[in-house]
N, C-alpha and C positions, 0 to 999 in steps of 0.2 A: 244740405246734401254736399257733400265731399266727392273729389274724384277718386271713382274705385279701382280704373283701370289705366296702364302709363306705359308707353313703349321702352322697352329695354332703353337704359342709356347712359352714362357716364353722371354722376353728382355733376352741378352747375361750378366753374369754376371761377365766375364774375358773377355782377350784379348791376344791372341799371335800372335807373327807375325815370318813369313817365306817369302823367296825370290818365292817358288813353292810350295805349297803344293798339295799334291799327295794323293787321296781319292782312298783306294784300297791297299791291300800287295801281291797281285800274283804275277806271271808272267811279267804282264804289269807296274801293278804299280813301283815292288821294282827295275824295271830295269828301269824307269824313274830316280827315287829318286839318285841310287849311278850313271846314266849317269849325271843330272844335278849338281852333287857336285864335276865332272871334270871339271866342267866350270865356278868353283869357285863361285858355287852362293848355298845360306843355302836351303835346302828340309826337310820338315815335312812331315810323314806318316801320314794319322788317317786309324784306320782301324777298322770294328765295334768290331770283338772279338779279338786272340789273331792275334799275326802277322802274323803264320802260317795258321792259321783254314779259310783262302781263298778258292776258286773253286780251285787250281792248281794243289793244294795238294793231290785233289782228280782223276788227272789225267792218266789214269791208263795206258792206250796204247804206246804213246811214241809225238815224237815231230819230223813233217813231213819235209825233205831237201835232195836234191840231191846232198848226200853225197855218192853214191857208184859209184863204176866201172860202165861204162857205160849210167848211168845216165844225166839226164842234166837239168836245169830249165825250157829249154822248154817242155820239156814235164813233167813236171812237172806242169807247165801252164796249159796245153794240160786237163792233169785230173781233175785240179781245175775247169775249163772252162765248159766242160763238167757236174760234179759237182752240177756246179753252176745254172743251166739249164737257161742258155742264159743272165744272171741277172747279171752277176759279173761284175766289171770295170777291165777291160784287162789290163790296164795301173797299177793299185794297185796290180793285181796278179802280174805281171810281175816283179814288185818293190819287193811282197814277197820272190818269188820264188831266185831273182836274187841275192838280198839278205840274205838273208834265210840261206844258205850256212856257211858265217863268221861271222852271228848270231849265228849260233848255239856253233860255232869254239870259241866264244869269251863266250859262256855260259860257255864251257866246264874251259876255262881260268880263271873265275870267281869262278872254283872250282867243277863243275857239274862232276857226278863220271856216265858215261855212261856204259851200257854192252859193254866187247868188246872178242874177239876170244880170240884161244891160239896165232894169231897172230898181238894180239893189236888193230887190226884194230875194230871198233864201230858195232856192231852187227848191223844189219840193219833186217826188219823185214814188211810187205805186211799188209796193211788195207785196209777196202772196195773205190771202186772207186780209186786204185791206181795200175798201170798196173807194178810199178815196186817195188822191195822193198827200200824203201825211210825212214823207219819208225823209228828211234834211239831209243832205251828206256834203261831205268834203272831200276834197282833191280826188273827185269822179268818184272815185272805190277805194279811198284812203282813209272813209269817216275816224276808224280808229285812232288809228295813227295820227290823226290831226287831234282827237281830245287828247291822247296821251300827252301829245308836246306840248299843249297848252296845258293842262295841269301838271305834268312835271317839271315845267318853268316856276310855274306858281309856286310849287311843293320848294324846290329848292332857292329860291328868293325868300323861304320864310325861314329867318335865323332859331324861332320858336319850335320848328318841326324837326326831331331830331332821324337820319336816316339811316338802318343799319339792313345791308344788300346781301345777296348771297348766301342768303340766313334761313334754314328749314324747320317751321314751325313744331317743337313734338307734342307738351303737353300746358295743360289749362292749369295755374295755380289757384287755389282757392283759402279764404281766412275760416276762421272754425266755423261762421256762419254758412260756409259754401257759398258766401260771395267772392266769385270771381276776385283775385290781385294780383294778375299778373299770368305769365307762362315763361313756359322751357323752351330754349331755341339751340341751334346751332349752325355757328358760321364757320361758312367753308374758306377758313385760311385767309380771309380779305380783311384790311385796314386795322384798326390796331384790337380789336377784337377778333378771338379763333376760339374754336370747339363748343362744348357746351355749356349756354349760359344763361341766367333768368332776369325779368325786366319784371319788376315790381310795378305795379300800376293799379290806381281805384277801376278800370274797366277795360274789359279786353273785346276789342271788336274782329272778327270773321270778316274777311273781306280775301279768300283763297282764292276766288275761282271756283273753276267745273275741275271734272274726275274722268274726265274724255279719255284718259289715257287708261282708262279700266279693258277700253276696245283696240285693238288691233290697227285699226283704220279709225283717225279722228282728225277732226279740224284745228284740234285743239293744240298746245305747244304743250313740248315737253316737261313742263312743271306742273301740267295739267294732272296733279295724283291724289285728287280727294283728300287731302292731309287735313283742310277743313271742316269736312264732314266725320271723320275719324277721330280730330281732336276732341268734337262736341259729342260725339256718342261715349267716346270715352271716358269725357267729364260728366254722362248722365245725361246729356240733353237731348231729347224728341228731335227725331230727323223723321222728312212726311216725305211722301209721292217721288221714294226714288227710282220707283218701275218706270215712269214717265222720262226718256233721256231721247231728247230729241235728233231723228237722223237728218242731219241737209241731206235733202234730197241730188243737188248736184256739187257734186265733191271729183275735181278733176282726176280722171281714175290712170293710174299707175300703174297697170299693170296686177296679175293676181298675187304677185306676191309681195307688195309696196306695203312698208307697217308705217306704223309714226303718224306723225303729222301730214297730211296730205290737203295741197292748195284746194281752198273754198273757190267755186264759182259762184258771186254773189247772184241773192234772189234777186236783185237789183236788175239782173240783165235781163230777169224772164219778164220784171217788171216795165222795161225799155223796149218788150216787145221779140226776144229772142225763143224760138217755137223747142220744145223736146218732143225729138222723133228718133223713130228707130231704125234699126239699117235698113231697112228699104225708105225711109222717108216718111212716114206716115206719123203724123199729130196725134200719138194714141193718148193725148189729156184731153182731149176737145170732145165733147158727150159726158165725161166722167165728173163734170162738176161746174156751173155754171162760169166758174172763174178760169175754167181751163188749166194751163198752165202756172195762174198764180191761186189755185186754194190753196187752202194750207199747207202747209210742210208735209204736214201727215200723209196727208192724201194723195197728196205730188209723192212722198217716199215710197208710200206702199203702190202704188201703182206703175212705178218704177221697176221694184221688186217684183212686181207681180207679171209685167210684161219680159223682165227678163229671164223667170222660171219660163215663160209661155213658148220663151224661143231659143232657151238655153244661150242664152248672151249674158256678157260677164259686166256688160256695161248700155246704156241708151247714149244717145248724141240731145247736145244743146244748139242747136243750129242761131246763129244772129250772122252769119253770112252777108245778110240785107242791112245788114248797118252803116257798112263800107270801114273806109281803113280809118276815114278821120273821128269818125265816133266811137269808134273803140282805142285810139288812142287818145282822145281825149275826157271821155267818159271813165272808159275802163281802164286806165291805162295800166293798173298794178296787173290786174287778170292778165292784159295781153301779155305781158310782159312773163307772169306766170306760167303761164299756155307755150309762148314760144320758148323758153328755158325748157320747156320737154318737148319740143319737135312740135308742138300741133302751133299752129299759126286760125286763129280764129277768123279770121277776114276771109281766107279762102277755101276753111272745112271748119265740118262741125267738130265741136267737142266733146269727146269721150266721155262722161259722167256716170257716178254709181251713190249712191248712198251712201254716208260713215257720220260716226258719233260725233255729234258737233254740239249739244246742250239739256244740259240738269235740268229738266224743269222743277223736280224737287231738289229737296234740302234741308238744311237745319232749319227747323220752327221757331217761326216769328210772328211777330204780330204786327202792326201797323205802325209801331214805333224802335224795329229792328229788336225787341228785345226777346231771347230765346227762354228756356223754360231754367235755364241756370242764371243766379240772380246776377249781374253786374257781364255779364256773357251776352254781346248782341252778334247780329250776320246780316249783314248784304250782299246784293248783286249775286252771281249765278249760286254761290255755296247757299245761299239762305232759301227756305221756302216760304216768302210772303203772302199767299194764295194768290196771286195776280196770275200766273199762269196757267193753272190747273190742270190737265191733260196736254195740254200742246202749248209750248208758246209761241205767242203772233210775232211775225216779223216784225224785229226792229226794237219791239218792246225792251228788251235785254239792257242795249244801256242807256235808257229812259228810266227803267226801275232800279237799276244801280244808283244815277244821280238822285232819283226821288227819296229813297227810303233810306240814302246817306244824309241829305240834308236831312230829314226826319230823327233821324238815328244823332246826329252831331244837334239838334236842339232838343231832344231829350236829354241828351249829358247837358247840355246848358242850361237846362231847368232845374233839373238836379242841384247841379252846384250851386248854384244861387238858393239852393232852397236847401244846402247843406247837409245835400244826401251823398256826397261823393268823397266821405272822408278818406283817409290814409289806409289802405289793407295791410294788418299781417297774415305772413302767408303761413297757415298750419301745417309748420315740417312736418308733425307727426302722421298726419292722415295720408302727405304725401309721401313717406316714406310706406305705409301702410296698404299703398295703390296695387292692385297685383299688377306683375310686369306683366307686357307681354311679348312672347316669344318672337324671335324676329326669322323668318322667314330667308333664305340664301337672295343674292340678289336678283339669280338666272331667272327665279319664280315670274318676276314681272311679267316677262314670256311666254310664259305658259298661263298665269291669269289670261294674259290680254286673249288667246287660242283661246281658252273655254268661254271665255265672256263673249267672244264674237259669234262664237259656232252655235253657241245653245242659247244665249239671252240678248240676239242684236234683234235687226228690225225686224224678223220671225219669230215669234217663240210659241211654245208647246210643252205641256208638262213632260213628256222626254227627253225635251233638247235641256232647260231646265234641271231636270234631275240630275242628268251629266256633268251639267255644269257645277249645281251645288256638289255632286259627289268628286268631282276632279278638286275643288276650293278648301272643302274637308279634308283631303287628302292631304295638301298643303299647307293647312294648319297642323294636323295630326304630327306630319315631319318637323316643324318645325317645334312642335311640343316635343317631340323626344327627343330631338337635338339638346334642346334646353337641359331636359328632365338627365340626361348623358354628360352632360358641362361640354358639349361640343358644338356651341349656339352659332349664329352667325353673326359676323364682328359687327356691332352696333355702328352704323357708316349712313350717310346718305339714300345711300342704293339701296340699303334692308330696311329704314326707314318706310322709303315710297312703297317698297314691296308691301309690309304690313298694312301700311294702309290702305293699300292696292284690294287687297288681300279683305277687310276687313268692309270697304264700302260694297266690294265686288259677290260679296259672301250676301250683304244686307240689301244690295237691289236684288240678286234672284231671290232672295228670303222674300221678299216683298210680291215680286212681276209671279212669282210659281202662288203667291197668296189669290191676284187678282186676278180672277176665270171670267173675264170679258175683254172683250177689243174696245179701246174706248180711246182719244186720242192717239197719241204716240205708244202706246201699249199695244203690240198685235200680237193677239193668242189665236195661231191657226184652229186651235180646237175648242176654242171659246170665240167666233168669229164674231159674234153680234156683239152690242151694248150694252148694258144689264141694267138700267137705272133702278130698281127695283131691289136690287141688293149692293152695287157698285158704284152708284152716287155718294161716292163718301171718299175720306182719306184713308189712308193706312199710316199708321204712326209707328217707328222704329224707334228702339233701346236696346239697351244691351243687356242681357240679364247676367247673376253675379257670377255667372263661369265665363264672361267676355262673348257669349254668343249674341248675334242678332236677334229679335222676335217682335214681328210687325202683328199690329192688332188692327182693326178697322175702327174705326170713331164712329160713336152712335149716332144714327140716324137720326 
């Protein structure tokens, strides 16, 4: 299988080449790159801004394993599963979970500097949907930020890892077999490579991120544009469960007209014991689910959502008040610090909190060894969908399954090689030249995606809100088709880039969320309120059919 479909773009005007390259510096990625350079084989980074400025960094809670007394994977499982509301693949938790453990052991190895007691031991700490404390973090609410430093030490002490920054992924190259060899990049203007150019490689790994930036209001950072998910539909690969897009339930609220990136208040503090109430005061999670304040995301969002239609409030409060001033500057210190850069001081009021798009639970299809339905094409961490999530993902899980299913993903390419499966690709100009383009979209559009994706397909939806959305998305591509069709296209840059693919995931989640007529996890359809397991126990699998449309089917039963 050949890729059929390729974003407008300039011919490649360089050429590198790598044994792996690795699209993506989180979590996921940078722990592919330095696992495949133990296997003797060269890894390229590209990553769009700098190495660090990834989603991981911005991970504030901690990273989830059954690391204490008592503890155990299984139930560990047990909460994932649950979690997941009926949707996970058992066999992929099971893999995390099991794993998970001397994943984290060999993070720590790698140089990750954890909180730990006066008696050494790794502080462990409770988030929502987890009955035990399983939760490890660093510098209080700095988890991320603390793997990031230690793996981008590592990354760049290895003279074998080659790293090219600033660089936006567009498309997947393939040899006449439709094996993966390589892809289309562009760098913006940095180090002695500029514009558009291709990296020859026996396997290309998915390591983007989420697509948070599809919504108005997200946790996510501005590189957040699905170019991951877009590049694999477009080279033909099965993307699952992108109705599923998980809302944090407390996302510091800005005011109603704040877009972008907006500060996370980690679950971490509801897990230290901080209450959400509403302006008169009242614990409206306490009755609503035996964990209160930390069930799951879902639960915590939509009932959020739902006390704020009740009283027409634009936001709930996170009360830790009763912490006092030394625990939240020592625990929380990124949060306070977040908090009071917008006026609210948490020590002596609550905080304003609202729901916004903060994680994929779906993504491109994979299987338990990262590998996607395009041959030599793998994905981890949030772009990939591994089944380990399924409807909701459990707090914390996120970059637990990044490291796991990278280490997984960097010893299959090491078995490979050794078993002289990972020869040299040629890339088949012809087929790629043969790709239909696709139209690119003005770059203002991002603005008006993110309007219709929030109004019709965020934590509410409904086959009207829906329709609107799809028929505002149609719209957008229709213009951009006769732009084209006119020779009056929008200049091939950056910014029309992320549109298109903005454009293109944001087209294929309501294709998806208007397919699925149940409430079931992170999926709320006002008009399909219940569960359906009876027709809804299943996945829905997206492709692109050969006019570049989305078209999500459901997987047999």
């Amino acid at each position: 299988m050949s890729v059929t479909h390729r974003l407008t773009a300039p011919a490649p005007g360089w050429t590198a080449t790598a044994d792996v390259v690795v699209v993506g510096s989180g979590v996921a990625g940078l722990t592919v790159a330095l696992n495949v350079r133990k296997a003797g084989l060269r890894a390229m980074v590209v990553t769009k801004a700098m190495l660090d400025e990834g989603s991981t960094r911005w991970a504030q809670g901690g990273i989830a394993a059954a690391l204490g007394e008592g503890d155990t994977p299984e139930q560990h499982l047990d909460d994932t599963l649950v979690a997941g509301a009926g949707l996970c693949d058992e066999e992929a938790v099971r893999t995390l979970v099991t794993e998970g453990p001397d994943a984290v052991r060999r993070l720590i190895a790698t140089g990750a500097l954890f909180d730990r007691g006066e008696d050494g031991e790794i502080l462990l700490t409770r988030e929502g949907g987890h009955h035990r404390r399983r939760i490890a973090h660093a510098g209080g609410d700095a988890t991320g930020a603390e793997i990031s430093r230690a793996l981008v030490a590592a990354v760049r002490d290895d003279p074998g890892i080659e790293l090219i920054e600033h660089a936006l992924v567009l498309d997947l190259l393939t040899d006449a077999g439709g094996h993966a060899a390589g892809l289309t990049l562009h760098v913006m203007g940095e180090g002695q490579r500029d514009g558009v150019g291709a990296v020859r490689a026996r396997a290309v790994v998915l390591a983007t991120g989420g697509m948070g930036q599809v919504f108005s209001a997200t946790t996510n950072p501005a590189v957040s544009t699905g170019d991951g998910v877009a590049l694999a539909l477009r080279a033909g690969a099965a993307v699952t469960d992108l109705e599923f897009v998980q809302f944090h339930p407390t996302v510091l609220w800005l005011g109603p007209d704040a877009e972008g990136q907006q500060p996370l208040v980690s679950e971490a503090v509801r897990g230290e014991g901080a209450h959400l109430v509403d302006a008169d005061g009242v614990r409206f999670m306490v009755g609503q689910h035996e964990l209160a304040e930390l069930a799951p995301r879902d639960i915590v969002a939509k009932a959020i959502t739902r006390r704020m239609q009740e009283q027409g409030a634009e936001h709930m409060f996170l009360d830790g008040r009763h912490f006092g001033a030394e625990m939240w500057e020592h625990r929380f210190p990124t949060i306070l610090a977040s908090c009071r850069a917008h006026g609210i001081d948490p020590v002596t009021a609550p905080i304003p909190v609202a729901p916004a798009a903060h994680y994929a639970s779906g993504g491109v299809r994979t299987d338990r060894l990262g590998r996607t339905s395009v041959p030599g094409l793998y994905a981890c961490g949030e772009v990939a969908c591994t089944g380990v999530h399924g409807a909701n993902r459990l707090a914390s899980n996120s970059l637990l399954e990044g490291l796991v299913f990278a280490e997984r993903i960097a010893a299959d390419l090491a078995e490979r090689h050794r078993a002289g499966e990972l020869p040299e690709r040629t890339v088949d100009v012809a087929a790629t030249r043969a790709a239909r383009p696709v139209p690119l979209p003005p770059s203002e559009a991002r603005a008006e995606i993110q309007r219709l994706m929030s109004r019709g397909a965020g934590v509410l939806r409904s086959a009207a809100s829906m329709a609107d959305s799809a028929a505002g998305l149609a719209l957008l591509a229709e213009q951009a088709h006769a732009h084209m069709a006119e020779e009056k296209p929008a200049d091939p840059r950056v910014e029309t880039w992320e549109a298109a693919n903005l454009l293109l995931v944001a087209t294929a989640l309501v294709a998806a969320a208007g397919q699925r007529e149940e409430t079931r996890g992170c999926h709320w359809r006002e008009d399909f309120p219940e569960r359906d397991d009876a027709h809804w126990r299943r996945h829905l699998i997206t492709t692109l059919t050969a006019s570049g449309d989305p078209v999500s089917t459901p997987e047999e039963q």
